[in-house]
N, C-alpha and C positions, 0 to 999 in steps of 0.2 A: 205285699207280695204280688210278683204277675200275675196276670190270668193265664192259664197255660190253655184256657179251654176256649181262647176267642182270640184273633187276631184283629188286628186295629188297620185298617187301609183309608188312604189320606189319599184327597184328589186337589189337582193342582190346578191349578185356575193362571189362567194366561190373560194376560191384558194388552192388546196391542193397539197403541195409538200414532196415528201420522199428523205433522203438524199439518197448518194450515196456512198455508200462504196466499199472496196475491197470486203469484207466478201456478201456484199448482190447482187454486181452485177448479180450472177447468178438468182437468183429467185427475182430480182426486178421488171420481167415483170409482175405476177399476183397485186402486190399492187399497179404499177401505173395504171392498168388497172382497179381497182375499185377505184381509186379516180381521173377519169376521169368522171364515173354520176355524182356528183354534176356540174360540167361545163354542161351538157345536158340540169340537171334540171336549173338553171340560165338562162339559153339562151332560155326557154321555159316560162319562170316566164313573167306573163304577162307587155306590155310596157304603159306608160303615155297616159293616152287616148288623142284623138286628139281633140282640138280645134272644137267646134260647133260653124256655123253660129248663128246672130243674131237671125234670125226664130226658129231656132232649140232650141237656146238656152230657148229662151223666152217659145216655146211649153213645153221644156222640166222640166221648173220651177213648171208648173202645175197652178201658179196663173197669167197667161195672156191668159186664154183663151177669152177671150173678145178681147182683142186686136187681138190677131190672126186670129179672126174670122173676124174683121173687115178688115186686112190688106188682108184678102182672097176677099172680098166682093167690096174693093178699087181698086184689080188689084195690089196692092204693093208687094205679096210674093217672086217673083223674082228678084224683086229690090234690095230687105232687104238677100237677098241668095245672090247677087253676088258679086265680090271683093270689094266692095266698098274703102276706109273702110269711116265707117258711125258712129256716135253716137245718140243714141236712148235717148231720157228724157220718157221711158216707163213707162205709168200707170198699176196700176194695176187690176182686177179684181173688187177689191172693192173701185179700185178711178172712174172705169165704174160705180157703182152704186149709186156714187154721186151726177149723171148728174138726172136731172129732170126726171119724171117716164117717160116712151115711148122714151124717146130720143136714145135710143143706137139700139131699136130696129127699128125707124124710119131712122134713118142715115143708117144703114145696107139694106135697101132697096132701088134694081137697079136702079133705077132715083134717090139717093141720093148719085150716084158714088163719082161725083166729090166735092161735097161738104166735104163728109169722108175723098177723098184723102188727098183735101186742110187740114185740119185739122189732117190726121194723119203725112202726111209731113213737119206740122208744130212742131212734136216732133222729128225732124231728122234734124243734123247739121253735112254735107259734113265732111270729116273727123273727125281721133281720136281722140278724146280731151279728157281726163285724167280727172280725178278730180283736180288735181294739177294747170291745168291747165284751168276748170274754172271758180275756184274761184278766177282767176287773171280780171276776166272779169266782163263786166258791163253789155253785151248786147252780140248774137250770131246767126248768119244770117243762117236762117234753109231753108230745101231745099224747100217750097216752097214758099220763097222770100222773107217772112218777117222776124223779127227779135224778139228773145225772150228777158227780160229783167230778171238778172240775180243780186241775192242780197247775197252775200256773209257774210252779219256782222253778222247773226244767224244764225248757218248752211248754210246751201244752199239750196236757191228755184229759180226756172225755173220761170217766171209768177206766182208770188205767190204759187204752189205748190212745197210742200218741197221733197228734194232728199233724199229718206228711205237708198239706199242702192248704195254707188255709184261703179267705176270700174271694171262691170262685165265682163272683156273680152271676144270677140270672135276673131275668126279667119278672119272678118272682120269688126272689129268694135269693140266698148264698148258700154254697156247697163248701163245708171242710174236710177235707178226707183224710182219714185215719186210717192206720194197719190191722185193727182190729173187729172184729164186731161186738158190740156192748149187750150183754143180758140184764133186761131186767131184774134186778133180787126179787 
């Protein structure tokens, strides 16, 4: 699938050469000297943007602010920032609004640290696994120690919530995002 969360820019590279003749050696210095700017302009053409972390990536989609918020609120930001690499089954915005009224704003508070974490580390599976790769599976042991179960015969869902949009890469990790949030049993 595309990545919906990076675009791809391609830079064009010009090449211009003048023959060389008897008759033109002498004044061939002013025409290779103007068709020496295009190589300037080439080498100035902007390059492939770089790879964002999962954090960033997610911030920068616009629809996980929910989550974001909560993985600030969990202690996880730097977790999710650092080489991991990690796979995210990330809900969205509006799989947060799914959840029973008060619940998103009751788990976001400081004595519901660890309850959040347990649960948002339960959409995180230690390494990078592809789509390719889990729809070969039945079941996938997330970092915090339980196991999601995994049904591949109609699309793909994590725990019952279906994967919207899957291999969004990052620089450490891939992001699948789902419409729902998963609870740990």
């Amino acid at each position: 699938m595309a990545n919906s969360f990076s675009t791809a820019m391609a830079a064009t590279r010009v090449v211009v050469a003048a023959p060389r003749t008897a008759a033109r050696r002498g004044a061939a210095r002013a025409p290779v000297r103007a068709a020496a700017a295009p190589k300037k302009a080439a080498a100035a053409a902007p390059k492939k943007a770089e790879m964002k972390d999962i954090v960033d990536t997610a911030v920068g989609a616009g629809s996980f602010t929910t989550l974001a918020a909560a993985l600030g609120a969990a202690g996880l930001v730097d977790t999710l920032k650092s080489a991991g690499p990690f796979t995210v089954f990330a809900p969205t915005d509006d799989a947060f609004a799914k959840l029973p009224k008060g619940t998103v704003e009751d788990l976001l508070k400081p004595e519901n640290k660890a309850k959040l974490a347990g649960i948002l580390t339960y959409h995180v599976v230690a390494g990078k696994v592809m789509s390719g790769d889990v729809v070969k599976l039945k079941e996938a042991a997330t970092v915090n120690g339980a196991k999601v179960t995994i049904d591949a015969s109609a699309g793909v869902k994590v725990d019952g919530a279906t994967v919207t949009t899957a291999d969004i890469e990052c620089k450490n990790g891939v992001i699948h995002i789902i419409d729902s949030v998963i609870l740990p049993k």
